[in-house]
N, C-alpha and C positions, 0 to 999 in steps of 0.2 A: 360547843364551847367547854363544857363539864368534862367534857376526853382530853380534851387539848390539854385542861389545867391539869387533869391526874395523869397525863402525861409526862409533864413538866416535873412536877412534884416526885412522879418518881424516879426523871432523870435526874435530878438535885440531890435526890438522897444517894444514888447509884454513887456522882461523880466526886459526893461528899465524902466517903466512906475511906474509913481506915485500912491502910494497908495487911493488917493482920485479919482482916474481915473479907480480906477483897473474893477470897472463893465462893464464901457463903452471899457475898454480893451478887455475883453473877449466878450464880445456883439459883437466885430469887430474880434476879430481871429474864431468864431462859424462863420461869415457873409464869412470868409475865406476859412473857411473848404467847406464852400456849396458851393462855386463856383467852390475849386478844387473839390468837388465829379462832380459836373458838366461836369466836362472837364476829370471826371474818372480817378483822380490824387487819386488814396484812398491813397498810401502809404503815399504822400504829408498831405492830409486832415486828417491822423491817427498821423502823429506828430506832424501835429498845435495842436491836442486835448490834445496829452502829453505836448507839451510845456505849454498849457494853465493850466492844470494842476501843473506843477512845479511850474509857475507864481503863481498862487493862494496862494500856500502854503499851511501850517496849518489853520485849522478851515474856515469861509466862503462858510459851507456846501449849502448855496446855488447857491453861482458861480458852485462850485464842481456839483450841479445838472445841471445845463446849460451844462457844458462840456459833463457829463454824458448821457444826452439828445439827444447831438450832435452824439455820440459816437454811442449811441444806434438806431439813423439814419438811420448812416453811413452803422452799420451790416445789417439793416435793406434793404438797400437796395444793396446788396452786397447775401443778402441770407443766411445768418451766424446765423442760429436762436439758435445753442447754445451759441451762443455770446451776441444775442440780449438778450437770459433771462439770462445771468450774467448783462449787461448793466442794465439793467429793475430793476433788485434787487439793483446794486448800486444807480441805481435812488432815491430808495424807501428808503434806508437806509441814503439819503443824506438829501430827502423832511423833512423827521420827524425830522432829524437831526435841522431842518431849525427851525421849530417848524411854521411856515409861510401856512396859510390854503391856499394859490393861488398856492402855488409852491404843497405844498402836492396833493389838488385838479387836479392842471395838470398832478402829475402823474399817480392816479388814471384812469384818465380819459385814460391816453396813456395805461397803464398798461391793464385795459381794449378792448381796442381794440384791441390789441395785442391777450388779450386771445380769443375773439372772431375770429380773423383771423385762429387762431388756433381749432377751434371747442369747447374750452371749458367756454360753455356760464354759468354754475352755477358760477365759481369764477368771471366771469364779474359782473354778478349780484349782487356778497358781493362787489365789488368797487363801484356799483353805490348806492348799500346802504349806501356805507359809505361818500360818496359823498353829498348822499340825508342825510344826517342825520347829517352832516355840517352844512347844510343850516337850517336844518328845527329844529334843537336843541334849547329849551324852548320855541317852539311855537306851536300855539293850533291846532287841526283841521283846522281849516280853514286857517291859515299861511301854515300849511302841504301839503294842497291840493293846494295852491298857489304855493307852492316850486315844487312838481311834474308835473304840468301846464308849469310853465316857464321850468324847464326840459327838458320834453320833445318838448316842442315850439321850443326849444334851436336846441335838435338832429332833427326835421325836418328841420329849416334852414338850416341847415348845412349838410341836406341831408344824414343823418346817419340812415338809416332806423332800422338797427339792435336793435341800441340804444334805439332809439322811439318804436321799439316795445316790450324792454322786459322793458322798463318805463312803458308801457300802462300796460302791464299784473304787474306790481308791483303794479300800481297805482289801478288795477281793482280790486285788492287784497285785498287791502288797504281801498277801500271803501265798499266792500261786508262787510267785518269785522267790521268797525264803524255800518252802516247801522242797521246789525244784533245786536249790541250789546245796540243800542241807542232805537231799538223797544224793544229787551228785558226787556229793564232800563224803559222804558213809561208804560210797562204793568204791570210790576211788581209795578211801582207808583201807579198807579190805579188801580189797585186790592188793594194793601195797607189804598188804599185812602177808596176804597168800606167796607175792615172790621172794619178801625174807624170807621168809620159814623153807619155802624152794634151797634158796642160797644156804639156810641155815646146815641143811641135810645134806647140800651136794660137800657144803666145805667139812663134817664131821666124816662123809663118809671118803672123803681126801683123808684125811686124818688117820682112818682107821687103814684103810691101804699102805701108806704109808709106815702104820707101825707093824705092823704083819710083815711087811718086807723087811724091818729093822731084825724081828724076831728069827726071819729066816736067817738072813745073815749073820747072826749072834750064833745059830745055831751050827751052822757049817763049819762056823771060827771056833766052835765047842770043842765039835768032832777032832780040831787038826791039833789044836791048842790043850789037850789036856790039862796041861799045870793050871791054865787060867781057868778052869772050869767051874769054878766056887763060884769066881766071880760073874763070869758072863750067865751060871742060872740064876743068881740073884736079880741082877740085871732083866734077866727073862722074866722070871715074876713080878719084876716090877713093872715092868709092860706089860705083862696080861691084866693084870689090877687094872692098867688104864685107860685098856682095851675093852674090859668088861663097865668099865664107867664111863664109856662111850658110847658102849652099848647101850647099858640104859637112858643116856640121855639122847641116844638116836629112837628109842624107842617111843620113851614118851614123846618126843617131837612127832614122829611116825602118828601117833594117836593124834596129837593137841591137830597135825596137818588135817588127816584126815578127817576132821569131825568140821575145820576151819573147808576144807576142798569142797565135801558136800555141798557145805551151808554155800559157799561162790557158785558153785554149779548150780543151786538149786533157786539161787537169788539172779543168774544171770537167763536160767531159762523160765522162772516165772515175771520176770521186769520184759523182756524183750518184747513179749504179746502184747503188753501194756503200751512200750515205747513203741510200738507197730500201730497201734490203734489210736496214739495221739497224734503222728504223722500222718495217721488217715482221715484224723479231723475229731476223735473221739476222745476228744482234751478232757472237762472236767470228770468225767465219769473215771476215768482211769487213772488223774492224779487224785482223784478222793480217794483211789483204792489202792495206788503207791502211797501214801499219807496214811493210810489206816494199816497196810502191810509194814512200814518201817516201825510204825506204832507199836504193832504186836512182836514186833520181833526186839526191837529197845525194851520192850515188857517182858519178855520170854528171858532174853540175857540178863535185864538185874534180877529175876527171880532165881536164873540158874547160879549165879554169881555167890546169890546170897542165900541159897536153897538151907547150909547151917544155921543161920538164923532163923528162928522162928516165932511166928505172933503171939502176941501178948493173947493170955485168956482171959476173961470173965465168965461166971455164971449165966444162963439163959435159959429161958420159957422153950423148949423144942417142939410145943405145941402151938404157941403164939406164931414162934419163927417158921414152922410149914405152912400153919393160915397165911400170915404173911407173903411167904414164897409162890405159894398156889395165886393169890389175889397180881403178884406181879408177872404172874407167870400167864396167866389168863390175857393179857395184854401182848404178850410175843407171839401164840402159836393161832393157827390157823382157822376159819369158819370151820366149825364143826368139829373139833379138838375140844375133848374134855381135860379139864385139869381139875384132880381132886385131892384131897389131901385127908393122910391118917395117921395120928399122932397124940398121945396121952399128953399131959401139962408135966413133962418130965422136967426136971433140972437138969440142965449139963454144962460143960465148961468148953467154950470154942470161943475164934475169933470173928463175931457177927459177920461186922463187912467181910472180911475175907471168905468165909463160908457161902453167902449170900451169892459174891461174886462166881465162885465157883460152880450153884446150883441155877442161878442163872444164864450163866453161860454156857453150861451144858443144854438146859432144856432149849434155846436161841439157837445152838448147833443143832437140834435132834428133830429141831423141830421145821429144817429145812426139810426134811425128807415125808416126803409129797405121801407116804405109805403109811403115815402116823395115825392112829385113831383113840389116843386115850393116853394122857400123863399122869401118875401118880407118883406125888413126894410123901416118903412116910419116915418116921425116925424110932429107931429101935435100941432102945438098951441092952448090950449082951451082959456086960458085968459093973461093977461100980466105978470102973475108970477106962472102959471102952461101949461105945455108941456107932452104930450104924446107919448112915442117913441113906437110900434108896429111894432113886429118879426109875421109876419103873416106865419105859416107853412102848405102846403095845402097839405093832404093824413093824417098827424098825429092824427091820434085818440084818443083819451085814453077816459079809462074805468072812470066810475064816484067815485070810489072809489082808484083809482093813480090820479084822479084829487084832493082827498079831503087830501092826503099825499103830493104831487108835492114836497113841499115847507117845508117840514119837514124832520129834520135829525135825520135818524138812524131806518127809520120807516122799511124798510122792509130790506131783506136780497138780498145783489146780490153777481154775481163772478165780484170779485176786477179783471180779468185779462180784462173783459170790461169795467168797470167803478165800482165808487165807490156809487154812489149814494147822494153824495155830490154837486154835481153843481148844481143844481138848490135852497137846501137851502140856499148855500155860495153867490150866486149873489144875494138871499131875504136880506141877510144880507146889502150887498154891497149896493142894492137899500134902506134899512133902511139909511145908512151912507152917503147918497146923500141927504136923507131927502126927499125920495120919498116913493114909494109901488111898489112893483111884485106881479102882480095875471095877474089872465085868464081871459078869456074874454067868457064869459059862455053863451054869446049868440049867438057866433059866431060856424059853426055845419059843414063847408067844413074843416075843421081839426082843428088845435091847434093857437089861437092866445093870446101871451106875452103880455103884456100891464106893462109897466115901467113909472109907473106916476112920475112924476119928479115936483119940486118946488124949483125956484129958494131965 
């Protein structure tokens, strides 16, 4: 009898209630319902939902979703699943109604686990499309990949593993496909770029054929022509003048091609082992290493681009920064690889990260080779405004013909799923952009020593 009246009581105040109160009304008859589901009052907690509903009235389709939400709880836990998917669809018909992206969003999101509870994980995955494509609507790749990050950061908090892991396989998806479509679009640039430069040279070197026949001609008309003779060797030097400025800009073209021909030759016979071994089934290993190969070469051209510019310096500990170097470096090279480091608390002026990157990625190259027994970084003062930093690697051999390439890109051919063959021209760069030099130390014959002259 005491239910029934505080029942009443608090539909009267529900159906009493002011229009500019009516949210915070229903916010508190939903706060109702969940206490009588608590105490396993459903019948109680199934007609606060109807009252709150008549309360509503017409239109207000998203109070009408809250209720609906409640509703769909309630069956929910009660075990009434063909209940819960009539509740679930009135949800859906009420969110859009809303036209409101956080109310749509939430049901999505319920809608979804829902289906997953139920085994059918493809229509989860169109809700979280639709979800993901809320957020990430007129933004570019990189907003994209930003929206599926927070995503799925979101369903780990929240301890949702199902969630997180068909984000991960969306999102894996998603980036294989850029990935592939973006090396596509680079090769196809560059092969484009190789047949003008073709056209460029064949139609200059039309050009020059043709004024050389001009010149002959002039000259025959010299010989017969006396009187006109002023004139036509004027004429003659004036096409040699633009015979010789054809020259040079056949010349440099000749250059810019050939360094452009290489680099196509060199990109279509190291991609094609790769594109061989994904058609034999060895997909992701070889697009992580077409992905990491475009990487280093997008790297290698804005360094080469902008090799005149150089980093910004500050002051620095060069004894702190080899501790440092040695401690990261100990983490790269192999069981049974020493790395030790010797270096006074000298001041000097470089550019940290850039240096860092350089000394590290040398010792990660040196430190493939299987013959290594002992890395030493050490830093050496020669004068007040040059410093010598030395990666001394002891077993490392090389033959005198990969010492006379080191430092040059694109000179030989390797398998991308080891390396690309790029770190050591990319860190020559780096040390250009410090306003230093990388070379070897050619006199040195217990293995391989770096030498990174530096000037502050």
């Amino acid at each position: 009898m005491k239910k029934a009246i505080l029942i009443l009581f608090v539909l009267c105040n529900l159906l009493t209630v002011s229009a500019q109160n009516l949210r915070q009304s229903v916010e508190n008859g939903i706060q109702t319902s969940i206490r009588q589901s608590e105490n396993r009052e459903w019948r109680e907690a199934f007609a606060t939902c109807r009252a709150l509903d008549t309360m509503i009235g017409q239109g207000n389709p998203d109070l009408h979703y809250l209720v609906a939400k409640e509703r769909f709880r309630l069956y929910y836990r009660i075990n009434k699943m063909a209940e819960c998917k009539n509740s679930l669809a009135l949800m859906e018909t009420y969110a859009r109604q809303s036209g409101k992206s956080a109310v749509i969003e939430d049901m999505l999101m319920k809608k979804a686990g829902f289906l997953l509870s139920n085994g059918n994980s493809s229509q989860a995955v169109t809700c979280y499309k639709e979800v993901f494509n809320m957020h990430a609507g007129g933004k570019d790749d990189t907003g994209k990949e930003k929206v599926f990050t927070e995503m799925i950061s979101k369903a780990k908090q929240e301890k949702n593993n199902l969630m997180a892991e068909m984000l991960n396989k969306m999102y894996n998806a998603w980036t294989d496909s850029i990935n592939n479509v973006k090396a596509a679009n680079e090769l196809k640039t560059l092969k484009e770029q190789y047949t003008a430069a073709q056209e460029d040279i064949e139609s200059k070197s039309t050009k020059i054929t043709a004024q050389w026949v001009f010149i002959v001609i002039l000259i025959v008309i010299a010989v017969g022509l006396c009187l006109a003779l002023g004139f036509f060797v004027l004429l003659m030097f004036k096409n040699v003048r633009q015979i010789k400025q054809l020259k040079a800009s056949l010349s440099l073209s000749d250059s810019n091609n050939a360094q452009k021909n290489m680099f196509l030759n060199n990109i279509s016979k190291q991609i094609r082992p790769s594109l061989d071994a994904m058609e034999a089934g060895d997909t992701k290993r070889q697009i992580k290493a077409l992905q990491t190969f475009m990487a280093s070469i997008e790297n290698y051209m804005s360094l080469e681009q902008s090799r005149d510019s150089h980093y910004e310096l500050s002051s620095k500990n060069m004894g702190q920064f080899c501790e440092k170097m040695a401690t990261e470096a100990k983490k790269m090279v192999k069981a049974g690889v020493n790395v030790t480091f010797n270096s006074q608390p000298i001041t000097f002026s470089t550019n940290e990260e850039a240096l860092s990157t350089i000394v590290l990625g040398i010792v990660r190259e040196a430190s493939k080779n299987n013959n290594v027994e002992r890395i030493t970084l050490e830093f050496k003062k020669r004068n007040p405004h040059t410093g010598h930093f030395l990666i001394t690697v002891v077993g490392m051999k090389l033959a005198e013909e990969k010492r006379q390439s080191l430092f040059t890109a694109f000179s030989e051919i390797v398998d991308l799923t080891e390396g690309d063959g790029l770190t050591y021209p990319t860190c020559c760069l780096m040390a250009l952009k410090l306003n230093g030099l990388l070379r070897l130390d050619e006199e040195y014959r217990q293995g391989t020593r770096f030498i990174i002259e530096l000037k502050d």
